[in-house]
LOTOR-654692 format. One record per residue: y, x, z of N, C-alpha, C in turn. Coordinates in steps of 0.1 Angstrom, whole numbers, padded with zeros to 4 digits, always signed. Each point is the difference from the previous one (the first is absolute). Example, Ala and Ser with C-alpha at 12.3 -4.5 7.8 and 13.67 -1.06 7.14 Angstrom:
2
-0057+0132+0078+0012-0009+0000+0012+0009+0000
+0011-0004-0007+0011+0009+0000+0011-0008+0008
This chain:
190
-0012+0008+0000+0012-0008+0000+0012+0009+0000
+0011-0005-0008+0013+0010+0001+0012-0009+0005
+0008+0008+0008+0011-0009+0008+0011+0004-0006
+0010-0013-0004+0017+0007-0001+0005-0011+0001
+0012+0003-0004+0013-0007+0004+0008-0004-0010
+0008-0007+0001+0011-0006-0016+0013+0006+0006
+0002+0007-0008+0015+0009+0001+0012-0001+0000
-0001-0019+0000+0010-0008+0005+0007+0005+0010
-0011+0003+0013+0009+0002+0011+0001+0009+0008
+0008+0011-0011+0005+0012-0003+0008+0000-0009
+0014-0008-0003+0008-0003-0017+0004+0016+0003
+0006+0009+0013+0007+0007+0000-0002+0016-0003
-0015-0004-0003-0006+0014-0006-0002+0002-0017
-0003+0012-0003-0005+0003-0013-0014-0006-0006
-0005+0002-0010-0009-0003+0001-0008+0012+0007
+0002+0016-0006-0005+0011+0005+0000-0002+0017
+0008-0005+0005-0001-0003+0018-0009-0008+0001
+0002-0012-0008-0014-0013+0003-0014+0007+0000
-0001+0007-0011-0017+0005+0001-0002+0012+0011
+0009+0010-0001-0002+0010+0014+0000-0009+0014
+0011-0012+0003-0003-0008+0008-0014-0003+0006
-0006-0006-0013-0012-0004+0001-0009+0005+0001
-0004+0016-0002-0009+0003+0002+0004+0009+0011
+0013+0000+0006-0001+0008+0014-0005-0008+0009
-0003-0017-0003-0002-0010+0008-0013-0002-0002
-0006+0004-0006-0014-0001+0001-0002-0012-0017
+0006-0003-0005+0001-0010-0010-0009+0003-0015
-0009-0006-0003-0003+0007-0015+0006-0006-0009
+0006-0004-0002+0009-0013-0013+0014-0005+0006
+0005-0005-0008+0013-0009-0002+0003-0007-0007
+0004-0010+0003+0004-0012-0015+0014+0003+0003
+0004+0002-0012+0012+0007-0007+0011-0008-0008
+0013-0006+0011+0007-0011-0005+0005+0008-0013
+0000-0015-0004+0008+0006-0018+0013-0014-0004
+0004-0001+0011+0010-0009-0003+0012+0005-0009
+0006-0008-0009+0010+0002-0009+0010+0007+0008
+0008+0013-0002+0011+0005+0000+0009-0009+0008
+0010+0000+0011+0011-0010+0006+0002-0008+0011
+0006-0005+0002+0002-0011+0017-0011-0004+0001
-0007-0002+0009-0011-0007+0008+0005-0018+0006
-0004-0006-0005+0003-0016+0007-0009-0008+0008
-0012+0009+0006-0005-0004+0009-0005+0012+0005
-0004+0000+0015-0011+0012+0002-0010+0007-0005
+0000+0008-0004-0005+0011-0007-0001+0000-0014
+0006-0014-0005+0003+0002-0015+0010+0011-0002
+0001+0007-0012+0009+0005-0006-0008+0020+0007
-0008+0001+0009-0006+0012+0000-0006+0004-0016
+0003+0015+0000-0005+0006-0012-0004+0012+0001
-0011+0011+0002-0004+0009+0001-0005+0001-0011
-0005-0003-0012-0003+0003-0012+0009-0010-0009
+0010+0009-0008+0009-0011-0010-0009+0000-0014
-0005-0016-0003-0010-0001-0011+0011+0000-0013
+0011-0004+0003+0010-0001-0008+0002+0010-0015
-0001+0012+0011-0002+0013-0009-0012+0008+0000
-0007-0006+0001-0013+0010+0000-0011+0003-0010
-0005+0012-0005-0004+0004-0012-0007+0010+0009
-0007+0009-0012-0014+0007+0002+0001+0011+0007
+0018+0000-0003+0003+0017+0013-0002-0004+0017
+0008-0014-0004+0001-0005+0019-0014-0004+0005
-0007-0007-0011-0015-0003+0007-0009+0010+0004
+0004+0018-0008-0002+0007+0007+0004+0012+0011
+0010-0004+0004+0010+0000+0010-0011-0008+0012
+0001-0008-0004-0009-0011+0012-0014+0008-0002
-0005+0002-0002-0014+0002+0000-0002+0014+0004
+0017+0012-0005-0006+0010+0009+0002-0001+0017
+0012-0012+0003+0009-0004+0014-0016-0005+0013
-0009-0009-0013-0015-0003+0009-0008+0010+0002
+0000+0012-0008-0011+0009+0001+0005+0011+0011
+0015+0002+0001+0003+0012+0004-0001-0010+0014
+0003-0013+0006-0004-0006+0012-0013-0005+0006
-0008-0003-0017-0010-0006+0008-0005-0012+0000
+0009-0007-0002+0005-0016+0001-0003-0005-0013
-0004-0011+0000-0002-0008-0013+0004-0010-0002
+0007-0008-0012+0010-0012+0000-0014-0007+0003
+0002-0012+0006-0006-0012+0000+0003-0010-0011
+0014-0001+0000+0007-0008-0008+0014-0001-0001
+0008-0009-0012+0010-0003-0001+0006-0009+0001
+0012-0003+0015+0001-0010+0007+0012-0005-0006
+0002-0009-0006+0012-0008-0003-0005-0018+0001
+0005-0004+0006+0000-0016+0001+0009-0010+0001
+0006+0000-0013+0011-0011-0004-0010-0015-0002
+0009-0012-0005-0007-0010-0001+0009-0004-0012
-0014+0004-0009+0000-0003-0020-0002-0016-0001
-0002-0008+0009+0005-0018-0002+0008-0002+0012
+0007+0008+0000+0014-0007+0007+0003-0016-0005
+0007-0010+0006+0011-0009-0005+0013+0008-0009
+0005+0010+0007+0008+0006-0010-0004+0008-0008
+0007-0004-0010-0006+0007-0011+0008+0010-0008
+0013+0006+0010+0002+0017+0000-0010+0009+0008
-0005-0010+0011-0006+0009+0010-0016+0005-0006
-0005-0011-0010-0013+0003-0003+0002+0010-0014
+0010+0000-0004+0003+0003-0013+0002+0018+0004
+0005+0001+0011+0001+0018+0006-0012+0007+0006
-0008-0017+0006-0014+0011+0000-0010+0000-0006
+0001-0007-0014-0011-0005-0009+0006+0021-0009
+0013+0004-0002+0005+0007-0009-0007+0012+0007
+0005+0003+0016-0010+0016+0002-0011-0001+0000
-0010-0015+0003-0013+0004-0006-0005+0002-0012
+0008-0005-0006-0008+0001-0017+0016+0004-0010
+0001+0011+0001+0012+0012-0008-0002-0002-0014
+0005-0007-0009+0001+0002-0012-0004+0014-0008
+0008+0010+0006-0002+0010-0006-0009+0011+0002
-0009-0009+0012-0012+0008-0001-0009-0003-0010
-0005+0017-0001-0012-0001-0012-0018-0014+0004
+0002-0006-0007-0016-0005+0002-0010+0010+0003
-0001+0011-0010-0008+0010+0008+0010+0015-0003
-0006+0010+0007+0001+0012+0008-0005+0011-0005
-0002+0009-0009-0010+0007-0005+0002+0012+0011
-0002-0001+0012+0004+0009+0013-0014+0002+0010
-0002+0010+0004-0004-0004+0013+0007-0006+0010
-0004-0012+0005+0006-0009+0009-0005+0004+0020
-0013+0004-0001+0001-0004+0011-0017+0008+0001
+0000+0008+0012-0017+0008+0004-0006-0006+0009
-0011-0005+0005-0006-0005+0010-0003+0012+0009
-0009-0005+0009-0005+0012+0009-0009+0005-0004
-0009-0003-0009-0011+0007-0010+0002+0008-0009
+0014-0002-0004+0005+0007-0012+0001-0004-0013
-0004-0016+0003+0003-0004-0014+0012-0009-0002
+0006+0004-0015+0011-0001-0003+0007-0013-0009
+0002-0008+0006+0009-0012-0011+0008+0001-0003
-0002-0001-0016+0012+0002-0008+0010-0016+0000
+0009+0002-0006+0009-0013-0002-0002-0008-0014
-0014-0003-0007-0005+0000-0013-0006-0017+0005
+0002-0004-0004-0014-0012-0001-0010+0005-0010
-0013-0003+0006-0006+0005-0011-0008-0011-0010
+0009-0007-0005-0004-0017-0005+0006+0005-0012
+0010+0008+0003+0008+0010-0016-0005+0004-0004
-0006+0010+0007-0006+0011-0010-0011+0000-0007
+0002+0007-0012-0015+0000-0009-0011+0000+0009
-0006-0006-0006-0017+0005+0005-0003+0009-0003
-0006+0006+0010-0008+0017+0001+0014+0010+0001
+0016-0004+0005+0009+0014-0006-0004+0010+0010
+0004+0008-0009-0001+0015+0008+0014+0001+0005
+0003-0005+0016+0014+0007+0007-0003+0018+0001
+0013+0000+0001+0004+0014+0003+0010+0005+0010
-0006+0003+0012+0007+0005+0011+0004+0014+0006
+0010+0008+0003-0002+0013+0004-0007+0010-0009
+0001-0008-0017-0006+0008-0008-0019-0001-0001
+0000-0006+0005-0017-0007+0001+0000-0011-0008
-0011-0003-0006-0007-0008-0007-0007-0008+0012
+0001-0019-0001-0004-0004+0010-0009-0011-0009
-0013-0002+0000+0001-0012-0007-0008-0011+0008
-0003-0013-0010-0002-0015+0011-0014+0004-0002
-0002-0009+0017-0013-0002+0000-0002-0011+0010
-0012-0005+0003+0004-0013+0006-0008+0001+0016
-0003+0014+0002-0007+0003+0013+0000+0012+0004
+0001+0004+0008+0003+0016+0004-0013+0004-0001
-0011-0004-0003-0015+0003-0004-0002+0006-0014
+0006-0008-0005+0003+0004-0014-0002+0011-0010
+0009+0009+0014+0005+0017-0005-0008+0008+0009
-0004+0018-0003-0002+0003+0007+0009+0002+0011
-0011+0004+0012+0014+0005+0012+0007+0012-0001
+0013-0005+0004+0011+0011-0005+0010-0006-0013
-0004-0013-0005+0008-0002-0010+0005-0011-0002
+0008+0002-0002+0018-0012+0001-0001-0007-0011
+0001-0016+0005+0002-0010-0006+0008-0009-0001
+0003-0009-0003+0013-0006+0002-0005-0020-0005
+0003-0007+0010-0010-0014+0004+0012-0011+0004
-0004-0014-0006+0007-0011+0005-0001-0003+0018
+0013+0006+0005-0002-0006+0015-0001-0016-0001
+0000+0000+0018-0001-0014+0003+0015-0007-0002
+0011+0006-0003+0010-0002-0004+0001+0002-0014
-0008+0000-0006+0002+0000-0018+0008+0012-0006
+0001+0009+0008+0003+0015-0004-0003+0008-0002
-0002+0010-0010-0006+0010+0002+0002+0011+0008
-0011+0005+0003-0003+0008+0010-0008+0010-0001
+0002+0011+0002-0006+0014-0001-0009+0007+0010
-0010+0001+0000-0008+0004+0010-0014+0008-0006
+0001+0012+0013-0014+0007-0007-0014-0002+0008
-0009-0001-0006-0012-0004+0006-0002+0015+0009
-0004-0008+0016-0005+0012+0012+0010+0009+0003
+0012-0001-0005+0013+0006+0004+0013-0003-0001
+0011+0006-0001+0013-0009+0001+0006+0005-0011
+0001-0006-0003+0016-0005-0014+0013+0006-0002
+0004+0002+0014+0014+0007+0002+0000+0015-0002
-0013+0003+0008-0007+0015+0000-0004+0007-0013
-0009-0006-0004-0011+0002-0012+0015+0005-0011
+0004-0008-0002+0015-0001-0013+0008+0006+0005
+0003-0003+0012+0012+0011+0004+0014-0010-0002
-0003-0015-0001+0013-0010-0002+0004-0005+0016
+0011-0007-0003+0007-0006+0011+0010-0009-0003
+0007-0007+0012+0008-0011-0005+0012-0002-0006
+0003-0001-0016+0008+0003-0008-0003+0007-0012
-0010+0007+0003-0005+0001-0013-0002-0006-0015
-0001+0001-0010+0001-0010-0012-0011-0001-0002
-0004-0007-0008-0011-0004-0002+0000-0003-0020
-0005+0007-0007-0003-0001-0016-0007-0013-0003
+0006-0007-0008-0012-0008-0003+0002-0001-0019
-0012+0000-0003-0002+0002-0018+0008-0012-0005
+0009-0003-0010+0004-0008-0006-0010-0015-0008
């Protein structure tokens, strides 16, 4: 079992304080407000320790080296506006930071490592060709539909349970084996 805290209540730290916090406290995780930039109109709205506003594949790995160098692992990201308000400026500002126009549908990045070492990219893999060969960290990764597949030792790349592709080596880790991390690009054949 892993214990943490929502970083709510702490607005007056960094994020870098939130996670050293937490693991001076004995904490393995944090859910990590991501409230929009600005005034707060109730308690603990308007906390932001991660601004999603601007975030791209340098900051996401900014974050990911901020958990490793502490320890600490996000649990999640806490924002909780209410998208059926009666008002309908109010639902209309938090319908916008969840779902950003000008974010990409997909990611061609590494997004995000587990504790195993395997790596999700920001790809749906409903896009891509059948059979493509990704290319990460200068590796050749290709699909397979079981880590049994390949021999051990060799990186594949598989529809998660979130419809993503995901990179992972059979009997070892993904991050290691390739030598990738979070922000990384990710090739994918035309």
């Amino acid at each position: 079992m892993r214990l943490g805290f929502v970083s709510a209540i702490v607005p007056e730290l960094s994020l870098d304080e939130v996670l050293a916090l937490a693991a001076e406290t004995g904490f393995s995780c944090v859910e990590v407000m991501c409230w929009p930039p600005g005034k707060a109109e109730r308690r603990y709205a308007g906390v932001s320790h991660l601004d999603v506003t601007s975030l791209d594949a340098d900051a996401i790995g900014r974050v990911h080296d901020l958990t490793a160098r502490h320890g600490v692992s996000l649990s999640g990201l806490g924002y909780y506006p209410n998208p059926l308000s009666a008002d309908g400026q109010e639902s209309a500002v938090a319908v916008e930071h969840i779902r950003r126009p000008d974010w990409p549908d997909d990611l061609a990045r590494i997004v995000y490592v587990d504790v195993y070492g395997n790596a999700m990219t920001g790809l749906r893999a409903s896009t891509l060709p059948a059979g493509a060969l990704l290319t990460v960290a200068g590796h050749p990764v290709r699909q397979a539909v079981t880590f049994g597949s390949v021999p051990p030792g060799e990186a594949i790349w598989y529809e998660n349970s979130n419809g993503l592709a995901e990179i992972a080596v059979n009997r070892g880790r993904a991050d290691s084996v390739l030598g990738m991390k979070v922000g990384d690009a990710v090739a994918v054949p035309p």
